[in-house]
N, C-alpha and C positions, 0 to 999 in steps of 0.2 A: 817436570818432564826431563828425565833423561835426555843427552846428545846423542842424534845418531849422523853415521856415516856412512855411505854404500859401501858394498864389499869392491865392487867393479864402476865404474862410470860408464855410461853410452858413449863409444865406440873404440875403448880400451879394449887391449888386449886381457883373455881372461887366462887359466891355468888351471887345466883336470885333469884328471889317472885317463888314460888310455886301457877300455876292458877289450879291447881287441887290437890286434895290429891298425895304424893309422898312417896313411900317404901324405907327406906334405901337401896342399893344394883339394884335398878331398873335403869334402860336408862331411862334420859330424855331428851325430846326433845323441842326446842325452839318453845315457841306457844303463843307468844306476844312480843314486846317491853320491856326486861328485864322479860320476865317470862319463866317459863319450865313446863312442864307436861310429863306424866310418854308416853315413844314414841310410835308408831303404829308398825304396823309390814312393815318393808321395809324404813321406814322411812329416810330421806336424811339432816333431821332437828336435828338429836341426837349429843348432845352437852357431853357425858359425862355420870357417873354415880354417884348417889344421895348417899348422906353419909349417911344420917338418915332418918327417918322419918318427914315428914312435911304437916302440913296443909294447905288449900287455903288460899294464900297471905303470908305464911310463909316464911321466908328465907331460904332458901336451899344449902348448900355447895353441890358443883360438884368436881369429878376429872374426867380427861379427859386426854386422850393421855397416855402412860405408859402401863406397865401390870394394867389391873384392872378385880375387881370379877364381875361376870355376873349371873344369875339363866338362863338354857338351857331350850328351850323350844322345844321339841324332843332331840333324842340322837345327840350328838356332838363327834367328832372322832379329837383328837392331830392332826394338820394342816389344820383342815376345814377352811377356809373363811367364815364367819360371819358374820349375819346380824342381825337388829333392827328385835323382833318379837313381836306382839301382847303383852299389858298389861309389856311394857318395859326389857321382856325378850329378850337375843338371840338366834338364831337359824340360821344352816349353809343356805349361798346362796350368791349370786354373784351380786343382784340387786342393793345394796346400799351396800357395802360392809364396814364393819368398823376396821374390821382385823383380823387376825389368832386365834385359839384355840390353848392354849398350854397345855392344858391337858383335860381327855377325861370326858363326863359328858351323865347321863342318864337324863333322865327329868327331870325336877325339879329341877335339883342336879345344884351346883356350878361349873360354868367353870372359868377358868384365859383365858386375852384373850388380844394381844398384840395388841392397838389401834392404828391403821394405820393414823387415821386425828383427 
């Protein structure tokens, strides 16, 4: 039997093309063969969130899984269930769920939020 080795370890940062403009702090979501874009709302495709700023075809560091920051898109209440929302924000709901708020956030405003996948 052959040696194998992950490409990425759980909860390393990983490294994609950016196929559309990408906000640092935004959800992205897998929308090509080695690419991301900033995710939809509901989305089942979100890989993680974008470190910095990047252009189309830029390389983009992701983290993914762990606590990470999110921008709320409506108010967010400490133990909501969370989802991907329009323009790679989150926002609570149970359809695609990607994990818990652990602190509370008005719109706009920064949540932490403990990534379930």
């Amino acid at each position: 039997m052959a040696e194998y080795l992950p490409t990425f370890k759980p909860g390393q940062a990983i490294t994609l093309k950016a196929s559309a403009a990408v906000t640092g702090g935004q959800l992205v979501e897998v929308s090509g063969s080695g690419t991301v874009g900033p995710a939809g709302a509901a989305s089942t495709k979100v890989v993680g969130v974008a470190a910095f700023d990047a252009a189309i075809n830029d390389n983009v560091t992701i983290y993914s899984g762990g606590v990470q920051h999110a921008i709320a898109s409506g108010a967010v209440a400490a133990g909501d269930v969370v989802q991907a929302a329009a323009n790679g924000q989150v926002a609570t709901g149970t359809t695609a769920p990607l994990g818990i708020a652990l602190t509370a956030a008005a719109s706009g405003a920064d949540v932490r939020v403990q990534f379930n996948r």
